[in-house]
Structures are given as structure tokens and as C-alpha cells.
PDB file as gemmi writes it, atoms N, CA and C in Angstrom:
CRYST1    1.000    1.000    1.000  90.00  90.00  90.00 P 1                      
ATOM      1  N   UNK A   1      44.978 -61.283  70.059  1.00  0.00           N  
ATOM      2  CA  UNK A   1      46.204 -60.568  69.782  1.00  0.00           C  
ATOM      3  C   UNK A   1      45.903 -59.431  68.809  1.00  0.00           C  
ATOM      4  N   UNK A   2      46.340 -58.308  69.127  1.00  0.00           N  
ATOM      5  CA  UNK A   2      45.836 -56.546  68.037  1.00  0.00           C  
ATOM      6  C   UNK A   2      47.388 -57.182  67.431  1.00  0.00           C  
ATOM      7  N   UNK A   3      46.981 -56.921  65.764  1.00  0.00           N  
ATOM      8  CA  UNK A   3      47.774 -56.241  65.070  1.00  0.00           C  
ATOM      9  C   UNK A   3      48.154 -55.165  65.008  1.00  0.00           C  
ATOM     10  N   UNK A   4      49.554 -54.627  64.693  1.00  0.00           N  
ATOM     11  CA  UNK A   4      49.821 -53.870  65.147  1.00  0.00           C  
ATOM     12  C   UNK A   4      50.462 -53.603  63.627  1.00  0.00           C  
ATOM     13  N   UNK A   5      50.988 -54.657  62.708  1.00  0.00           N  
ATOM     14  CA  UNK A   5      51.349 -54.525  61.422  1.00  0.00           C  
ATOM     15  C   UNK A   5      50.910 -52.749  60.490  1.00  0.00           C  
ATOM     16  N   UNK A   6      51.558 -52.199  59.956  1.00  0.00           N  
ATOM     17  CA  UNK A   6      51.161 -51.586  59.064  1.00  0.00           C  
ATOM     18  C   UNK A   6      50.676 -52.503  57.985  1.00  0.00           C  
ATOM     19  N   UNK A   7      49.535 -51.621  56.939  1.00  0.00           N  
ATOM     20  CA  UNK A   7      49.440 -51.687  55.646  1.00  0.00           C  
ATOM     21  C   UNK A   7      50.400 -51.431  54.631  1.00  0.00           C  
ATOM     22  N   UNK A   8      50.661 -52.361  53.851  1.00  0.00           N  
ATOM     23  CA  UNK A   8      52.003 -51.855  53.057  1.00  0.00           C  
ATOM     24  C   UNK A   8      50.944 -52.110  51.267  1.00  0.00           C  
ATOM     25  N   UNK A   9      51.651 -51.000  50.556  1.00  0.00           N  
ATOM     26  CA  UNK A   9      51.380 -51.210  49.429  1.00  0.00           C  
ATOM     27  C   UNK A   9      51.914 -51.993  48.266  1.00  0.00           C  
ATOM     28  N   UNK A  10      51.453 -53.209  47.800  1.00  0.00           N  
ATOM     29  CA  UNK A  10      52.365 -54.030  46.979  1.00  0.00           C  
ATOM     30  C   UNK A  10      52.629 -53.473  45.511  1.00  0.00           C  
ATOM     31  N   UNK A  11      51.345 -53.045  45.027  1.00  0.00           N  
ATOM     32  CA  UNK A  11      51.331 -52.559  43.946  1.00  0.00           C  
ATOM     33  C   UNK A  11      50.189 -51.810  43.618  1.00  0.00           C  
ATOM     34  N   UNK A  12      49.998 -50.954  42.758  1.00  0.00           N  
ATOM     35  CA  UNK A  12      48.642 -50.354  42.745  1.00  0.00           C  
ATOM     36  C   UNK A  12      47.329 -50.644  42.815  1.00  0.00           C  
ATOM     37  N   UNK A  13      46.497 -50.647  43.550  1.00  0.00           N  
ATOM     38  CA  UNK A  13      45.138 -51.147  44.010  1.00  0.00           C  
ATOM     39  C   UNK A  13      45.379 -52.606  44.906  1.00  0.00           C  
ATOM     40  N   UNK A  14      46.715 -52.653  45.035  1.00  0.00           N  
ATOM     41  CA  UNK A  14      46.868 -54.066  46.009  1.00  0.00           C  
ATOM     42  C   UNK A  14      47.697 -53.781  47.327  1.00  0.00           C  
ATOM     43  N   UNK A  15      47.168 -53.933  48.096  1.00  0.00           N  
ATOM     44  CA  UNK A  15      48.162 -53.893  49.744  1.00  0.00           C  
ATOM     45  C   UNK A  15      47.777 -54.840  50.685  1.00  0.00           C  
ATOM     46  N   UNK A  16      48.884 -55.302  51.330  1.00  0.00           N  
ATOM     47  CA  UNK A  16      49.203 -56.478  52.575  1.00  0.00           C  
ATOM     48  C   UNK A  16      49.142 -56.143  53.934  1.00  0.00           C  
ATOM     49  N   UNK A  17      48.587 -57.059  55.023  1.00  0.00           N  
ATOM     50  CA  UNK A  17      49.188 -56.690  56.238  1.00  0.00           C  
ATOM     51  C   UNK A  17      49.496 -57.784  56.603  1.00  0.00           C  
ATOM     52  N   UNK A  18      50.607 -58.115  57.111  1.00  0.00           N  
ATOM     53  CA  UNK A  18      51.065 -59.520  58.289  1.00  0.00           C  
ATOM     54  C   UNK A  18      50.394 -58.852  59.054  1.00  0.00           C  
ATOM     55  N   UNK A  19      50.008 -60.572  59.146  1.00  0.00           N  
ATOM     56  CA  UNK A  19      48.885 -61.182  60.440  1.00  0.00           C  
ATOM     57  C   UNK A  19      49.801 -61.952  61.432  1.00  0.00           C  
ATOM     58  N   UNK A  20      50.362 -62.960  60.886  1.00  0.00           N  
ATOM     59  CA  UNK A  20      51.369 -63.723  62.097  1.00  0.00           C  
ATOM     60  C   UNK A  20      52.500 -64.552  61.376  1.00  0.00           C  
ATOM     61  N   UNK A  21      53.325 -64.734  62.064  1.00  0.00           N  
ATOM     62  CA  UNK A  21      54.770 -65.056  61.053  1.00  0.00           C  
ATOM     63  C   UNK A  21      55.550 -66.017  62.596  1.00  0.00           C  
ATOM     64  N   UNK A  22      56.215 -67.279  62.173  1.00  0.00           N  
ATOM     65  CA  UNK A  22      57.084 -68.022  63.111  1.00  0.00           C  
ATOM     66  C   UNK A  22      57.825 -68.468  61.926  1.00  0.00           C  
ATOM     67  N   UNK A  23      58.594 -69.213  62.971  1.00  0.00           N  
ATOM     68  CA  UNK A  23      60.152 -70.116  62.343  1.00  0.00           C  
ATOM     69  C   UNK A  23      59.657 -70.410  60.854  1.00  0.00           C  
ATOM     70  N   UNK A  24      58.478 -71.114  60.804  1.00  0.00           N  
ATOM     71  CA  UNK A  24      58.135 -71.962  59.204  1.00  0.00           C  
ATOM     72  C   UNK A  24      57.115 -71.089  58.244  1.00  0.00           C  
ATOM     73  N   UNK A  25      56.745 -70.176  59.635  1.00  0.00           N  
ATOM     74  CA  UNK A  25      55.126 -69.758  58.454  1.00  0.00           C  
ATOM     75  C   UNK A  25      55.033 -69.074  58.601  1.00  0.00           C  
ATOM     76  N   UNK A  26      54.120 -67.683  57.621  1.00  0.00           N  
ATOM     77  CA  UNK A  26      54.393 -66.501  57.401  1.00  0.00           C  
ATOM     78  C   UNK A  26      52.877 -66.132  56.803  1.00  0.00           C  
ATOM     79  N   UNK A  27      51.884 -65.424  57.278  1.00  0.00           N  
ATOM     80  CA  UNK A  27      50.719 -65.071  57.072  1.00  0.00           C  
ATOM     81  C   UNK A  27      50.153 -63.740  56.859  1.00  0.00           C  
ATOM     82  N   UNK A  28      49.266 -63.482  55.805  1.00  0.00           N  
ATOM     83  CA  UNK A  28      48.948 -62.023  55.238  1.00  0.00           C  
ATOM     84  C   UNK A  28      47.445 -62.196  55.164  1.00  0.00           C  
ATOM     85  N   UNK A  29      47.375 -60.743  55.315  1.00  0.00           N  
ATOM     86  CA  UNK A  29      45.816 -60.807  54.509  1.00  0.00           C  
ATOM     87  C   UNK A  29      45.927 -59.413  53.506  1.00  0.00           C  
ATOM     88  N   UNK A  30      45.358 -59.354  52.203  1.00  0.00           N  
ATOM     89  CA  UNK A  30      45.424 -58.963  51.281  1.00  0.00           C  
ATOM     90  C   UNK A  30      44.260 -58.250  50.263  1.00  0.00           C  
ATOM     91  N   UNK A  31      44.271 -57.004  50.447  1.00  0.00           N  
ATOM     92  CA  UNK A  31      43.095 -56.549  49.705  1.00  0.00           C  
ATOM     93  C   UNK A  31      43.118 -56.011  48.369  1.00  0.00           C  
ATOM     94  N   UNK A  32      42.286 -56.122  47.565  1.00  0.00           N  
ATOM     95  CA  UNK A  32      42.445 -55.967  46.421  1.00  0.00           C  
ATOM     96  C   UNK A  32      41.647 -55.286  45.265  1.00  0.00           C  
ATOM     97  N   UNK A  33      41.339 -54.277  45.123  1.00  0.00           N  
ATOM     98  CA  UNK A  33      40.522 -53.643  44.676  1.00  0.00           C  
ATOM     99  C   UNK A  33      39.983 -53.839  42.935  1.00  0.00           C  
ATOM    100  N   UNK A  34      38.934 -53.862  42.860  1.00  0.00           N  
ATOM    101  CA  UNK A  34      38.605 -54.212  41.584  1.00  0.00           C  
ATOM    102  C   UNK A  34      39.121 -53.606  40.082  1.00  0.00           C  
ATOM    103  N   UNK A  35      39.829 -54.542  39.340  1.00  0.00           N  
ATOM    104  CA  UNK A  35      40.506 -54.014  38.315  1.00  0.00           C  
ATOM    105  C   UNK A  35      42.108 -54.208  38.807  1.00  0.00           C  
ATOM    106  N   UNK A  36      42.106 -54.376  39.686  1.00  0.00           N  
ATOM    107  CA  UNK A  36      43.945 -54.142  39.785  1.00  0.00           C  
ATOM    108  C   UNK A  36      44.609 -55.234  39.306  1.00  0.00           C  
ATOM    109  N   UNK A  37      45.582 -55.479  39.355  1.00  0.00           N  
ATOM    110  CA  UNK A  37      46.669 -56.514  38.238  1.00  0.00           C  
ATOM    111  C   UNK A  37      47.903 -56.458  39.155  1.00  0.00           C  
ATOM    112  N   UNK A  38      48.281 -57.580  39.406  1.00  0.00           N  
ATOM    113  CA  UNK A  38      49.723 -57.962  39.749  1.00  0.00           C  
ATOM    114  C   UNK A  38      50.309 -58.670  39.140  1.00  0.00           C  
ATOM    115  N   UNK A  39      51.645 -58.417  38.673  1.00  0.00           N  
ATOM    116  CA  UNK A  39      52.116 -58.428  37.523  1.00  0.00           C  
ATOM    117  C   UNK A  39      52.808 -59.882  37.529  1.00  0.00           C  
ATOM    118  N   UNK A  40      53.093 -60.886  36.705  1.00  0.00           N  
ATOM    119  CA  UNK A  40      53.386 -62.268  37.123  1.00  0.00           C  
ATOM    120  C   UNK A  40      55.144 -61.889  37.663  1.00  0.00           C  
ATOM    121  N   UNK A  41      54.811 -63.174  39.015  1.00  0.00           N  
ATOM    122  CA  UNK A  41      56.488 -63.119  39.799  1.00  0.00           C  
ATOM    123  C   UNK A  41      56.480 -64.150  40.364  1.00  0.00           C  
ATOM    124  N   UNK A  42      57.741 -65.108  41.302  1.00  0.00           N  
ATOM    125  CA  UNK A  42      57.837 -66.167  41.605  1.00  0.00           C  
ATOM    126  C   UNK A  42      58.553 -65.913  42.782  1.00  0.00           C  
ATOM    127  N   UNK A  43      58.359 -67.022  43.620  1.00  0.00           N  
ATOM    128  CA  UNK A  43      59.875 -66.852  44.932  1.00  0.00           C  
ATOM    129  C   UNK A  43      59.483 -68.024  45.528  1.00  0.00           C  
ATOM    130  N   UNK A  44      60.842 -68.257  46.122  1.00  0.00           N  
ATOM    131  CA  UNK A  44      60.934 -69.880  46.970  1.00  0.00           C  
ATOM    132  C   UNK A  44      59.914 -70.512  47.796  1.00  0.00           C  
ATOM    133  N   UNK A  45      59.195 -69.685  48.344  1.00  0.00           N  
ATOM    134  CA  UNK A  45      58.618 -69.556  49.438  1.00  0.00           C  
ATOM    135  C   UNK A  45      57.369 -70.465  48.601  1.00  0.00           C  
ATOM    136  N   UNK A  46      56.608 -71.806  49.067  1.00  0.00           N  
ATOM    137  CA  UNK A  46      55.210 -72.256  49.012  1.00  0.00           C  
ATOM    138  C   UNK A  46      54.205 -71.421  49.662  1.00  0.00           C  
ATOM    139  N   UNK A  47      53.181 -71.288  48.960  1.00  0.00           N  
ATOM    140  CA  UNK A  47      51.888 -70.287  49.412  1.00  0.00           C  
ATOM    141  C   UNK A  47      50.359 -71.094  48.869  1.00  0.00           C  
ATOM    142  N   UNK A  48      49.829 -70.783  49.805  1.00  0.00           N  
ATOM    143  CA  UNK A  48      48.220 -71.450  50.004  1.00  0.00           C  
ATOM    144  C   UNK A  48      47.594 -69.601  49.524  1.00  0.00           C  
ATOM    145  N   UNK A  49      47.003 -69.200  48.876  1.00  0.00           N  
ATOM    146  CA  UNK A  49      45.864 -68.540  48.701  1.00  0.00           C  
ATOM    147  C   UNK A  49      44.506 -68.948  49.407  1.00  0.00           C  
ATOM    148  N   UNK A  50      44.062 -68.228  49.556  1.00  0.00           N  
ATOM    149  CA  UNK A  50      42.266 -68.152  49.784  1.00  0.00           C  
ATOM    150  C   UNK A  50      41.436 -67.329  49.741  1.00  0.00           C  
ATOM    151  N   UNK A  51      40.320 -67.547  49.370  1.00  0.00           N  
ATOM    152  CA  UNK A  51      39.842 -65.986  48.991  1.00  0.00           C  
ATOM    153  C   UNK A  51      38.609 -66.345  49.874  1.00  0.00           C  
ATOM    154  N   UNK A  52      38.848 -64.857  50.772  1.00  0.00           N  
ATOM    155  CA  UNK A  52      38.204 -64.426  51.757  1.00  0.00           C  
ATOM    156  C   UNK A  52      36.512 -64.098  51.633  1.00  0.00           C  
ATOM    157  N   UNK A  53      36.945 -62.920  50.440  1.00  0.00           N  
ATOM    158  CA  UNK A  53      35.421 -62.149  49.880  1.00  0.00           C  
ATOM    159  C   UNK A  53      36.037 -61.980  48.612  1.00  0.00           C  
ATOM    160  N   UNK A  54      34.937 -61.619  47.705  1.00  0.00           N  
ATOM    161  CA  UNK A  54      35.122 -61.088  46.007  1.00  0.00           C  
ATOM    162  C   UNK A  54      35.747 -62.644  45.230  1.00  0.00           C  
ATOM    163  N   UNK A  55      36.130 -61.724  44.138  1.00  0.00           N  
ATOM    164  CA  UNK A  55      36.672 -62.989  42.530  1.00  0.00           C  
ATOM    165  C   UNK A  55      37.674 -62.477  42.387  1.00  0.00           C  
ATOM    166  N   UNK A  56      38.419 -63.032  41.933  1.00  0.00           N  
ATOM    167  CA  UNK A  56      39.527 -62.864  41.130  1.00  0.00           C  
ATOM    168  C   UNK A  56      40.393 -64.066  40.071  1.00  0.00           C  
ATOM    169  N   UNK A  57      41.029 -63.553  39.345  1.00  0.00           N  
ATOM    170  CA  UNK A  57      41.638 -64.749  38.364  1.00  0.00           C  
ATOM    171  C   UNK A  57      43.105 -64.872  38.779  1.00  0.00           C  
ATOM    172  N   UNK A  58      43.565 -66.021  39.360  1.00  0.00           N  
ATOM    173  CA  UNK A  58      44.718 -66.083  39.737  1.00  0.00           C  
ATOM    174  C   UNK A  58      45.367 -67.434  38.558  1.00  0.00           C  
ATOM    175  N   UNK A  59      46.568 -66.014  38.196  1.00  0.00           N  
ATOM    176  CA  UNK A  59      46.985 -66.728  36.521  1.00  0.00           C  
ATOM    177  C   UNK A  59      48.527 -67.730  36.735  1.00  0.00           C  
ATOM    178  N   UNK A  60      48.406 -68.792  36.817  1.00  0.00           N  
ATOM    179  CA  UNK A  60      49.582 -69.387  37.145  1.00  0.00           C  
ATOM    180  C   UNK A  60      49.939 -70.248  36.152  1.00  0.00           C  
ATOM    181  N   UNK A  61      51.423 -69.464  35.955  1.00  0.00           N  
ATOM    182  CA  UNK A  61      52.011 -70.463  34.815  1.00  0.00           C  
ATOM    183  C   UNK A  61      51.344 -70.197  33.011  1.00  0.00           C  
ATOM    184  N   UNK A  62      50.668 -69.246  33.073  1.00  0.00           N  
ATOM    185  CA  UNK A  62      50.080 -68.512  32.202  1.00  0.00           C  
ATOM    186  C   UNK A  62      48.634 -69.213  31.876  1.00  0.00           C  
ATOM    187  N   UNK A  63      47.567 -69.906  33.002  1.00  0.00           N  
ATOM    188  CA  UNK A  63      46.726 -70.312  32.613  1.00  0.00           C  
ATOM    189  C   UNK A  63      46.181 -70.056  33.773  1.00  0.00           C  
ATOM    190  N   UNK A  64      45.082 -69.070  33.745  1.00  0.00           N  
ATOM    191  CA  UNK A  64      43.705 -68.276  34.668  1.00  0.00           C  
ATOM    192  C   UNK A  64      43.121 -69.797  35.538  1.00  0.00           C  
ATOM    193  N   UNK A  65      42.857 -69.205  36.141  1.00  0.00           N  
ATOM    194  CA  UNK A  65      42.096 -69.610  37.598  1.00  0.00           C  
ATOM    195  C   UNK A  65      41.185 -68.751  37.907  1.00  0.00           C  
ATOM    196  N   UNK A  66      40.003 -69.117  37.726  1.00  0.00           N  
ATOM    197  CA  UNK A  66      38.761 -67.929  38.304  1.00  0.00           C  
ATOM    198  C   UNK A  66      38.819 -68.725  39.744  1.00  0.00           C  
ATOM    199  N   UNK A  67      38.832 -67.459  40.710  1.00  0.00           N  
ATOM    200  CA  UNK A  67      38.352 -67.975  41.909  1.00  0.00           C  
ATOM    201  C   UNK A  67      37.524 -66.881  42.921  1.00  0.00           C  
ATOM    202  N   UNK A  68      36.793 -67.880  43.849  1.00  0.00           N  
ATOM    203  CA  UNK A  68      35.667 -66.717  44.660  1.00  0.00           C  
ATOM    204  C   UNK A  68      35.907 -67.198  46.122  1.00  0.00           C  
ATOM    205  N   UNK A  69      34.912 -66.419  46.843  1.00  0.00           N  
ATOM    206  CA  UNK A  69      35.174 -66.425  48.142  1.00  0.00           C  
ATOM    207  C   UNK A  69      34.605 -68.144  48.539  1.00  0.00           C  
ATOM    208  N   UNK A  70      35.699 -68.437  49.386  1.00  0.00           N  
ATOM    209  CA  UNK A  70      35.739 -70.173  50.063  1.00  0.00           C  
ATOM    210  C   UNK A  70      36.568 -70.702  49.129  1.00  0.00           C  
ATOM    211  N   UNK A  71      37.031 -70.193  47.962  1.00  0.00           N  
ATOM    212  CA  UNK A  71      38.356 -70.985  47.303  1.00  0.00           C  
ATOM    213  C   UNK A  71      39.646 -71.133  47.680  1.00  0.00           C  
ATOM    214  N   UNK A  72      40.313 -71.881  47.349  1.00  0.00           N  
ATOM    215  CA  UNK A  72      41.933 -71.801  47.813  1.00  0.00           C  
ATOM    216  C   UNK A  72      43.076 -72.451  46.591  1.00  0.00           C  
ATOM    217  N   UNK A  73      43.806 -72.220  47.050  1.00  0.00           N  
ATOM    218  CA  UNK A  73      44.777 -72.606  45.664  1.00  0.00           C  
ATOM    219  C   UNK A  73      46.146 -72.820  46.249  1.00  0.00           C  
ATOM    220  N   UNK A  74      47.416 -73.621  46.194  1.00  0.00           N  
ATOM    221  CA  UNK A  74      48.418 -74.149  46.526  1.00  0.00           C  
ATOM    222  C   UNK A  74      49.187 -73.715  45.060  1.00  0.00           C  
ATOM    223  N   UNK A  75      50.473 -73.241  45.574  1.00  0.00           N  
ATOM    224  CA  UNK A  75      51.454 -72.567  44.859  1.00  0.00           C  
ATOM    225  C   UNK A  75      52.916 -73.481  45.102  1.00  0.00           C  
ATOM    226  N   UNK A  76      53.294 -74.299  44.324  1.00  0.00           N  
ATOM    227  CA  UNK A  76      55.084 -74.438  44.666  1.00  0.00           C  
ATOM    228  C   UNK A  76      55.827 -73.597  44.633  1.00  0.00           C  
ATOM    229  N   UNK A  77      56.757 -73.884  45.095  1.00  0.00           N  
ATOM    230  CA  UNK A  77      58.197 -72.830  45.037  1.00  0.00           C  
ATOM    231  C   UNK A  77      58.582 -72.373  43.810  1.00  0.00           C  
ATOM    232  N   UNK A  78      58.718 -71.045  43.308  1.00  0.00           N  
ATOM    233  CA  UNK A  78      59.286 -70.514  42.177  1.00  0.00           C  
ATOM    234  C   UNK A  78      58.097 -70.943  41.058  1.00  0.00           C  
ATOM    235  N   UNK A  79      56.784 -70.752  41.212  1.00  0.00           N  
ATOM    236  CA  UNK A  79      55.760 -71.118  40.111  1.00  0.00           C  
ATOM    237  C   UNK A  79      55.385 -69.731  39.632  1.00  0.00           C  
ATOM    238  N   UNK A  80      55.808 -69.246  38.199  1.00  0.00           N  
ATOM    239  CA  UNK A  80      55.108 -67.998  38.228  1.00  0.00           C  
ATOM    240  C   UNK A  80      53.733 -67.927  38.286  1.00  0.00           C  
ATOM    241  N   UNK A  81      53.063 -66.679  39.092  1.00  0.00           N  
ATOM    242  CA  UNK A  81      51.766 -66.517  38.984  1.00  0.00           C  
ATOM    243  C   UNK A  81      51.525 -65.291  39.266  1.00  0.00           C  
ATOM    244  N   UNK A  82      50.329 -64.642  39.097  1.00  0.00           N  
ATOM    245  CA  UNK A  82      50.032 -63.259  38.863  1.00  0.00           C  
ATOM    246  C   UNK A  82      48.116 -63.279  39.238  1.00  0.00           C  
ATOM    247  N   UNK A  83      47.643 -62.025  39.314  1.00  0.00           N  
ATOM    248  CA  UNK A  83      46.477 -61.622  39.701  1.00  0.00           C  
ATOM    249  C   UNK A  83      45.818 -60.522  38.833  1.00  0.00           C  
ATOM    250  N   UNK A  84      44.487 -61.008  38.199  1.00  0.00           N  
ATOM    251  CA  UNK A  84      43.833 -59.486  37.734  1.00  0.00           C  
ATOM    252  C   UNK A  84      42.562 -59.912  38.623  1.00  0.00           C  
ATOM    253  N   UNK A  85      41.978 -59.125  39.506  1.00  0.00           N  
ATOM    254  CA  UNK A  85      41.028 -58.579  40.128  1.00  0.00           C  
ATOM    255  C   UNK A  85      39.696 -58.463  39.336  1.00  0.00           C  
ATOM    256  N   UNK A  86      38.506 -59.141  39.546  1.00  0.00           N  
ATOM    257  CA  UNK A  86      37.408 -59.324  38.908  1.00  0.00           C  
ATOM    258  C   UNK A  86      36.633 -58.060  39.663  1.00  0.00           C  
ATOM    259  N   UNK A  87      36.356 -58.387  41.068  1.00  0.00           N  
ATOM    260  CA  UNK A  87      35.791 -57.142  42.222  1.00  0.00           C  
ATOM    261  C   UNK A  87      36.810 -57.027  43.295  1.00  0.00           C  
ATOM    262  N   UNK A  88      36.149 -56.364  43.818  1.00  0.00           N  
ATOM    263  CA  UNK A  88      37.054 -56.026  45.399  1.00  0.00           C  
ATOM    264  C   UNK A  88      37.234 -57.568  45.947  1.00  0.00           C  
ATOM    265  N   UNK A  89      38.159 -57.932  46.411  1.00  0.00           N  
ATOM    266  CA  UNK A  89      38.733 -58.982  47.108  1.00  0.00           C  
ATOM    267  C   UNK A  89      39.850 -59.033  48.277  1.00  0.00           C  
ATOM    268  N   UNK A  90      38.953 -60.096  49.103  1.00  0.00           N  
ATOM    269  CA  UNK A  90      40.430 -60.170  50.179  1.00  0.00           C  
ATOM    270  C   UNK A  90      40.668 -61.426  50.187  1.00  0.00           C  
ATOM    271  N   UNK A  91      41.937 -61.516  50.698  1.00  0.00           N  
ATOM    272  CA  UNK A  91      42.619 -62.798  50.477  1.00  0.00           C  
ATOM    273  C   UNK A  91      43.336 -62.957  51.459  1.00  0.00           C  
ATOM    274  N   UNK A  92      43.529 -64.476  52.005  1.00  0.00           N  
ATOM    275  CA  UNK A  92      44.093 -64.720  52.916  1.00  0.00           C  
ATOM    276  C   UNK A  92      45.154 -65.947  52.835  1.00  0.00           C  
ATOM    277  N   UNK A  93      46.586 -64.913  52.846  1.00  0.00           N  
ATOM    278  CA  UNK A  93      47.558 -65.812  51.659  1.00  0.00           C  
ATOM    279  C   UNK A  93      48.844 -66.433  53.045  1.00  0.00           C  
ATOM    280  N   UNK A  94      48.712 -67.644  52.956  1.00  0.00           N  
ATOM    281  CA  UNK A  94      50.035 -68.357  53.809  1.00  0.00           C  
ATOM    282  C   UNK A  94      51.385 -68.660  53.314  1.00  0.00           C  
ATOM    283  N   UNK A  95      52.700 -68.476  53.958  1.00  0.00           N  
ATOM    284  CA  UNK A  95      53.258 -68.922  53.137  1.00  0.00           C  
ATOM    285  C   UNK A  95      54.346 -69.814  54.532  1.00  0.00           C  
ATOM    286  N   UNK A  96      55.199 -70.752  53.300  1.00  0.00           N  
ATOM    287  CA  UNK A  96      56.470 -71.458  54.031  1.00  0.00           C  
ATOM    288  C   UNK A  96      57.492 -71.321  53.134  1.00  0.00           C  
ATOM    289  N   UNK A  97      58.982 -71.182  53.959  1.00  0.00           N  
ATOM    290  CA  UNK A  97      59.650 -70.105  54.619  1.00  0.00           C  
ATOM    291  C   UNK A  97      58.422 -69.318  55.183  1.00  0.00           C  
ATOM    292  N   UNK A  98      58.684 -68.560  56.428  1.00  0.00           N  
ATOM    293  CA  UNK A  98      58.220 -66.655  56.000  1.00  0.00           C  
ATOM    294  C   UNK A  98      58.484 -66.041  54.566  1.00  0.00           C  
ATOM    295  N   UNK A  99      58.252 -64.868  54.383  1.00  0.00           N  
ATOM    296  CA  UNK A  99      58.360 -63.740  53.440  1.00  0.00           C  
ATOM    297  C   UNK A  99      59.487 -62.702  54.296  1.00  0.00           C  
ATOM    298  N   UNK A 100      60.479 -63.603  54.372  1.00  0.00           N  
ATOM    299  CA  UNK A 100      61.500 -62.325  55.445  1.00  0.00           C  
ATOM    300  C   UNK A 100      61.408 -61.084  55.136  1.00  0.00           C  
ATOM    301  N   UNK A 101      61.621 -60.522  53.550  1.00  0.00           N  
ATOM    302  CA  UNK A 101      61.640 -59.496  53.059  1.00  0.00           C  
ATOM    303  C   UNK A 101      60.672 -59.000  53.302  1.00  0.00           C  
ATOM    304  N   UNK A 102      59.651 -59.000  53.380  1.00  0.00           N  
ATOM    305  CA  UNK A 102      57.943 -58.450  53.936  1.00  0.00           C  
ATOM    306  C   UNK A 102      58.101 -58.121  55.566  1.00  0.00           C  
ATOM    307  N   UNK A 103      58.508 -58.808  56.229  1.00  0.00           N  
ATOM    308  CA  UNK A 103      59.186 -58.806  57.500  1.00  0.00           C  
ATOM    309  C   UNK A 103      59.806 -57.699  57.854  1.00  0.00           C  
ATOM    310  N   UNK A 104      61.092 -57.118  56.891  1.00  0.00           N  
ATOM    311  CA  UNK A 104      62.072 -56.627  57.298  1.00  0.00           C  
ATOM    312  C   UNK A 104      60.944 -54.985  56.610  1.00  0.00           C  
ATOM    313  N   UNK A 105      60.229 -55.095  55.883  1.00  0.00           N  
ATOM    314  CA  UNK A 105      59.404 -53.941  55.079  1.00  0.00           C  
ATOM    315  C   UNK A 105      58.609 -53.195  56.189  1.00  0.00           C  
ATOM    316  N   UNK A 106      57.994 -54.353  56.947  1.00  0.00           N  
ATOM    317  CA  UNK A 106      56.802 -53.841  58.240  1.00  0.00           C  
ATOM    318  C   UNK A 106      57.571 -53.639  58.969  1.00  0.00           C  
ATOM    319  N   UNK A 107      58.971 -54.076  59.639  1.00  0.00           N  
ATOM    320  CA  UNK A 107      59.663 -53.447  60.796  1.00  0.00           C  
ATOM    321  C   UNK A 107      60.002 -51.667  60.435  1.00  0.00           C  
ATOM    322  N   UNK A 108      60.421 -51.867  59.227  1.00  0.00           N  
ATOM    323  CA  UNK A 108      61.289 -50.254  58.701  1.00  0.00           C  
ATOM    324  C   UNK A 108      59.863 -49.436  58.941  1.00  0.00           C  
ATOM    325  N   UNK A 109      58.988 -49.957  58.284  1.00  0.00           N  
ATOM    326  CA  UNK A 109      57.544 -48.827  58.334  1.00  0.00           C  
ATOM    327  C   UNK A 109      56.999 -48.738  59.980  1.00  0.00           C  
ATOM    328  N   UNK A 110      57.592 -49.794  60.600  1.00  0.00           N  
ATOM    329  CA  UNK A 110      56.969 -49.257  62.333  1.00  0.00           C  
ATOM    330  C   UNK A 110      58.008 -48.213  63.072  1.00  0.00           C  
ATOM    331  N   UNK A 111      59.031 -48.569  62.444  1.00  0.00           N  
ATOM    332  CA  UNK A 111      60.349 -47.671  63.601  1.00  0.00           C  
ATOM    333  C   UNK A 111      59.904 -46.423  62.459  1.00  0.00           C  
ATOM    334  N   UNK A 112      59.429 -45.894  61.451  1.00  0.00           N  
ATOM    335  CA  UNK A 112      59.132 -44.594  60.693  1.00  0.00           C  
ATOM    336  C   UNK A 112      58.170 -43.838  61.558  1.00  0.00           C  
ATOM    337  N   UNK A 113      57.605 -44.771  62.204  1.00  0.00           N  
ATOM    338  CA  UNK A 113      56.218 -44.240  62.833  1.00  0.00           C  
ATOM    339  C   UNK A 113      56.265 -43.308  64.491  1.00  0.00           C  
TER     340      UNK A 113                                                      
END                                                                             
């Protein structure tokens, strides 16, 4: 199956593309350039992390997580957590619910096109 998703920018040195999304589950992959920072945030939605390639410190609940490529990490609903970027990294982040709002972001950026 071609993706067809745009790249969307989350925040500076960080951008997403849906990969595949149904009724329960909602899938990204995520690149991340070295040095960048995402700023701590929370939402309903449970999410599995994994890191694809590179390091990064994934800070949850205000206590760092170094992690590298073949790691993974499980998120509850509404847990704050945040990202500073060690090197370039990709990540391959699941979630339940979908991310509707991410959803409704890649439709607006395809009908732009």
C-alpha cells in the first residue's frame, strides 16, 4: 500500500506522517532531528513509542528515559511526556483511539494539494 499521507510539521525539527489508522488504531512514523525538543503534553489516546533509528530521551512525568533504536515505551492516557532529541531519530509511534485531530490535519493538507 503507497502512502499517500503528507508530512506534517509538529514542531520545530519534528514532523509526522500517518502510516495507517482504523476504528481502534492510529499509526505514525516520526522524524526527528537532532537537538529538537517537544515540549511536555498529554491526550487520551494510549501510545506505544519505538525507536526506529537514533536516541532520544523521552521525559515522562518529569523523569528522562534514554532510549535507542529497538526500544519501546508504553504511554497511558493523559501521562504527560515530552522529547529532547540526542541524534537524528525515527520513531514509530502507535496509538488507541486514533489521533482524529491528526486525521482531520492530513485530510485539509491533501484537498490543499
Amino acid at each position: 500500500m503507497k502512502n499517500k499521507n503528507p508530512w506534517i510539521k509538529i514542531c520545530p525539527g519534528i514532523q509526522r506522517q500517518t502510516l495507517a489508522s482504523g476504528k481502534t488504531m492510529y499509526q505514525m512514523l516520526a522524524t526527528l532531528e537532532a537537538g529538537s525538543k517537544m515540549p511536555a503534553h498529554q491526550h487520551p489516546q494510549e501510545q506505544i513509542v519505538h525507536i526506529l533509528s537514533g536516541r532520544m530521551k523521552l521525559i515522562v512525568d518529569g523523569t528522562p528515559h534514554e532510549m535507542k533504536s529497538g526500544d519501546s515505551f508504553y504511554l497511558g492516557s493523559n501521562v504527560p511526556h515530552g522529547v529532547e532529541t540526542i541524534e537524528e531519530t525515527r520513531v514509530l509511534d502507535t496509538f488507541s483511539p486514533p489521533r482524529d485531530e491528526y486525521l482531520a490535519i492530513d485530510e485539509a493538507n491533501r484537498q490543499r494539494q
